[in-house]
N, C-alpha and C positions, 0 to 999 in steps of 0.2 A: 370441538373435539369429535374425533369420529364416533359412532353408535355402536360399535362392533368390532373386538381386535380382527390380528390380521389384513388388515388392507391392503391391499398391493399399488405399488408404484411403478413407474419404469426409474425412476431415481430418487433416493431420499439423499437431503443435502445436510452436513450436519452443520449448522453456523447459517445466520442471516445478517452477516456481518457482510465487509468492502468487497470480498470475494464470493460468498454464496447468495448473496440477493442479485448479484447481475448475473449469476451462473442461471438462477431460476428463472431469469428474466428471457434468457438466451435458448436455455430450453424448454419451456414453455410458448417462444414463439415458433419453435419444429416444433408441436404438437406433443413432445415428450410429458407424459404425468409425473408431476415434480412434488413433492413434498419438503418441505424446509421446515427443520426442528430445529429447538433454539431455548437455552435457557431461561435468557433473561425475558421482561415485559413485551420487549416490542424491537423492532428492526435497528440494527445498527446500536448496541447500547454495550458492545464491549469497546475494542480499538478503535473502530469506525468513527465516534461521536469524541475521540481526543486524538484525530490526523489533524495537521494542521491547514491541509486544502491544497499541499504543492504538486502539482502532474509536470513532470518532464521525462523527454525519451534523451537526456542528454548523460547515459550511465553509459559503462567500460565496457559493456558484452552484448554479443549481436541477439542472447535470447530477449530480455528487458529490453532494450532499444526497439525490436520489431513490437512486443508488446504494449509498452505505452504508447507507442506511434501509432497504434491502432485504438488505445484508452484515448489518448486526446483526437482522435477522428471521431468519438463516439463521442465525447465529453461535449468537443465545440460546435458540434451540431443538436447537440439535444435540442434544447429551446425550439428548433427551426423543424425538427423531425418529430417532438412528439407533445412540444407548449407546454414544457414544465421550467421556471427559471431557476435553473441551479449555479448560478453566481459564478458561472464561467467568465474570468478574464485572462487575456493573452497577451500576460504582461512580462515572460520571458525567466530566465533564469541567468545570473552572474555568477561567476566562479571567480571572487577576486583573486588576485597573489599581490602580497607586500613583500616575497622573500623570491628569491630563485629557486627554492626548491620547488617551491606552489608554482611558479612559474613553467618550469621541467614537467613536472607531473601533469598541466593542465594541455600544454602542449600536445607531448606524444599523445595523448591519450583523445587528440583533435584528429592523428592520423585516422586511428579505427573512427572514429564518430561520424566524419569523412566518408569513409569506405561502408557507411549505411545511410547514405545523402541527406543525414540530420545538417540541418541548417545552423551553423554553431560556427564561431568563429573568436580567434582571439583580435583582442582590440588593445592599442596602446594605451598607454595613461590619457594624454588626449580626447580619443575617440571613446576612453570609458567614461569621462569626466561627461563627456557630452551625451550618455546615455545615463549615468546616475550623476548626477552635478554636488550629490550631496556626500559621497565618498569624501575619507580621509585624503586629500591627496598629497601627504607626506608617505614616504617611502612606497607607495603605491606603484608596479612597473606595469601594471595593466590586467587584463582576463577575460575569459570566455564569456563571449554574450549568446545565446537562443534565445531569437525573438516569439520563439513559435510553440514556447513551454507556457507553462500557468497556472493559474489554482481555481481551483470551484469550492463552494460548500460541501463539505461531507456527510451533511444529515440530509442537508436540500436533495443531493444526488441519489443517496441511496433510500431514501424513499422515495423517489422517481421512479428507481427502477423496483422498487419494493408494489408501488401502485399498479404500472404497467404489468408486471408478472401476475399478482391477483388479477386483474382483467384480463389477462391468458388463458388462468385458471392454473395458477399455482398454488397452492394451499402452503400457509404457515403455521403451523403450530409453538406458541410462546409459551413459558412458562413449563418447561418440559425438558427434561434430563434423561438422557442418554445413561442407562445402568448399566446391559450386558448387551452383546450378539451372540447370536445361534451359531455357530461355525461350523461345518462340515463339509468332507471332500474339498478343503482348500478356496471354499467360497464363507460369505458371511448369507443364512438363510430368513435368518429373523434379527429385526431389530427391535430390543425393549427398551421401553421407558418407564417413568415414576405414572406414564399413563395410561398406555397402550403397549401393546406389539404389533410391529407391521413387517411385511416382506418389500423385497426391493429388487431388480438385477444388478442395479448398481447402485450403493452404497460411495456421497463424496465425503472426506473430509475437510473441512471447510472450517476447524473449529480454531482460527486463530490462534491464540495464546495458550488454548486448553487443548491443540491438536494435540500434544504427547500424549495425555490421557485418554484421548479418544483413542489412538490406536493404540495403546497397550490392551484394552476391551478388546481389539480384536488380535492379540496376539505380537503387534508389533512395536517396535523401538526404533521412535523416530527422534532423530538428534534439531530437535524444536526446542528452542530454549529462552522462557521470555526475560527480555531487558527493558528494567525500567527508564523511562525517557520523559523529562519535564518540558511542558511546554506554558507559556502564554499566551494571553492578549491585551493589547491596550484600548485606552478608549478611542473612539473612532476622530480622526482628524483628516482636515481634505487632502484631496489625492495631491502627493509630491514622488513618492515614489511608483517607479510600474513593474520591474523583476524581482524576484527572490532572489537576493546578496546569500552567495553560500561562500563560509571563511573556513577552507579545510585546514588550516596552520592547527595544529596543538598544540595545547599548553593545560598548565594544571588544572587536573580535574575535567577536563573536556577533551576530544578529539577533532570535532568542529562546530560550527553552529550556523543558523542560518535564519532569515528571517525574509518577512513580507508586507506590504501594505494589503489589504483585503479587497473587493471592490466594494464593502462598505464602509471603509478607511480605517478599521484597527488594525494596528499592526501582530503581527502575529509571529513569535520566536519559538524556539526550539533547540535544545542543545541534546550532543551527545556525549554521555557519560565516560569518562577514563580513568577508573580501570569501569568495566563493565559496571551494571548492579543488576544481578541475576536473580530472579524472583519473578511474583504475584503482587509486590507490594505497591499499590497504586496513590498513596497518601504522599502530597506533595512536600518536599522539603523546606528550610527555613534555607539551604545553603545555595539553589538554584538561582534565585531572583539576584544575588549580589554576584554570582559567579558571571551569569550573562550579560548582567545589563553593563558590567566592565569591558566586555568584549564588545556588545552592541555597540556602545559607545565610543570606543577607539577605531573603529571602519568607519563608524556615521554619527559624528558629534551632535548632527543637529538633533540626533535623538533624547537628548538630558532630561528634556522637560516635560517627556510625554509622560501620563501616567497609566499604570497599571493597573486593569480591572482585575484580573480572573490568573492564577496557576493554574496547573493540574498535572497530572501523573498518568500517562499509558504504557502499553507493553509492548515491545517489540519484539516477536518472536523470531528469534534469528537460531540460522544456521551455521555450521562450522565453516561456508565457503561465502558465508553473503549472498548467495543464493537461494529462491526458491525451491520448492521441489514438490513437479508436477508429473504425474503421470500415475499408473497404475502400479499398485505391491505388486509383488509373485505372489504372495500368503497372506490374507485373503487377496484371490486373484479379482472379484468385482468392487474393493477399496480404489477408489480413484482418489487421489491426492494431489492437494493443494494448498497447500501449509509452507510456514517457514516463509513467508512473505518478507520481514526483515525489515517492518517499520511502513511497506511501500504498498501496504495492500489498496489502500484505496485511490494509490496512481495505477495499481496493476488489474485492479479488478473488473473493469468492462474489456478490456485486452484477453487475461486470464479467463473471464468467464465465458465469452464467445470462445474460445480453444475448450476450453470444458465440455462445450457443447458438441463441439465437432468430434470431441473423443468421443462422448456416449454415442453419437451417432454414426461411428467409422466415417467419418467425411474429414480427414484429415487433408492439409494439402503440403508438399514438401517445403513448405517455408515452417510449417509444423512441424515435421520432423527435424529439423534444425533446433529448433526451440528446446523439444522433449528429450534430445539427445543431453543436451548443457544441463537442463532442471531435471534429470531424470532420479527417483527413487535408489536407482542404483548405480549413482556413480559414486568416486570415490572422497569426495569432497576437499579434494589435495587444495583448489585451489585459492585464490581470494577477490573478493570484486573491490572494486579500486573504489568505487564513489559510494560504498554503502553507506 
């Protein structure tokens, strides 16, 4: 802890979670003085440590499609750029369809994916049978394959980049709560804690699931709203499967679901909730484990016999359109924001946090402005993202 309030920064990050430790990592390699405050013990212990590892740029909108495409440049060269193994494999993602609708929807929506030279392509029942052999292949009409999607560890990674940013000379402070900010002339001047006070020019918010809270401290009302979402793991068994099966079909109680082998062979699921469950409440249910592994099992029989280690419950802070929202308030005008991730923080957050970097540092380029236009603080949220 520092000796002395008031410290000055050139940026305090609030969250050392899937988005503010690669932010600190990013600016800490420009020379930027980064401070990162953080409630909990230690790096990654809210959302971060219950993602379940999936990175694909294979979403509906040119902003997330340009960002993960630049997360998985970052992702699959780590190991080779900076000797940390964080369980990078590129083992692709499926988007099956058993119905026409899934069909329809997985299609058109190949045109746009297309029109950003993501490598993705529909495959018939055949040509999917021979890239997952172990699919239902009753009523099966075929689906999207990206062989060039994947998953990593999400603890491995971001303490990767949690290490590398202290060796920049980023400072983290755990164990410390954000109470009030100073606010004057349309800026935030002080930042307090249960610790210290410190000043900043820019002030990010980065606080996951607790961003509302954070910015109502500084005045603002952000429509961040977390959704509780169950995931597992099984016990580890040799490799037979290599993409993430995603089944967008609904049906009760769920929207879709989706799952993985790991590249240390558990497999790892994840369902979304229908209707919502809106809350903090991160205590896993009795009703998850028989809802999923009904669905798991109707795509991939061979699944029956696997057994199950581990549930758990994390939060998904989502927004009214499925999208992020990055860029700068009007009021406080040095809040930079990066909230509302929507489940996807730690596929978005080496993409997201290098653009972080380039905002504090005006080094924007116009593939950026594209981006910040879609995710911006003040658009109107009319619309909705197809694959959230």
């Amino acid at each position: 802890m520092p000796e002395t309030n008031h410290t000055h920064y050139d940026v305090i990050i609030i969250g050392a979670g899937s988005i503010g430790t690669p932010a600190a990592f990013f600016l800490a390699r420009n020379g930027v003085k980064t401070l990162v405050i953080d409630r909990a013990a230690s790096v990654g212990q809210e959302s971060n440590k219950r993602a379940i590892g999936g990175i694909r740029a294979t979403h509906s909108d040119p902003a997330k499609i340009r960002l993960c495409l630049r997360s998985i440049d970052i992702f699959s060269t780590w190991q080779e750029t900076y000797g940390d193994d964080i369980e990078w494999y590129a083992g692709g993602y499926v988007f099956v369809a058993y119905r026409e609708r899934e069909e329809k929807i997985l299609k058109e929506l190949l045109v746009k994916q297309h029109s950003f030279g993501l490598n993705i392509h529909w495959l018939d029942k055949k040509q999917l049978l021979e890239v997952v052999p172990d699919l239902n292949p009753n009523d099966l009409l075929g689906g999207t394959y990206s062989p060039e999607d994947g998953s990593a560890s999400p603890m491995l990674a971001i303490h990767a980049f949690y290490r590398h940013a202290r060796r920049l000379g980023a400072e983290f402070h755990f164990h410390e709560t954000i109470e009030n900010f100073t606010l004057k002339n349309g800026e935030i001047k002080a930042v307090h804690t249960n610790r210290a006070t410190y000043t900043a020019d820019i002030i990010i918010n980065a606080a996951g699931g607790h961003a509302r809270q954070v910015g109502e401290l500084a005045g603002l009302d952000l429509p961040v709203f977390p959704d509780s979402h169950e995931a597992a793991i099984t016990e580890p068994v040799t490799r037979f499967l290599h993409p993430m099966i995603v089944d967008i079909r609904p049906a009760p109680g769920s929207s879709n679901f989706y799952f993985y082998q790991h590249l240390t062979g558990q497999i790892v699921f994840c369902i979304t909730p229908s209707p919502n469950i809106w809350g903090t409440d991160t205590e896993e249910t009795s009703q998850f484990l028989p809802m999923v592994s009904r669905r798991m099992i109707e795509v991939m029989p061979r699944l029956k016999h696997i057994r199950v280690r581990r549930t758990w419950r994390g939060l998904y802070p989502m927004t009214p359109d499925g999208f992020p929202i990055i860029g700068y308030a009007q009021n406080p005008r040095n809040m930079l924001l990066a909230v509302g991730m929507c489940g996807q923080g730690f596929m978005l957050g080496p993409g997201v946090g290098e653009l972080l970097s380039r905002l504090v540092l005006n080094r924007t380029e116009p593939e950026d402005e594209i981006i910040l236009q879609i995710l911006s603080p003040q658009r109107q949220f009319a619309g909705q993202e197809l694959l959230k």
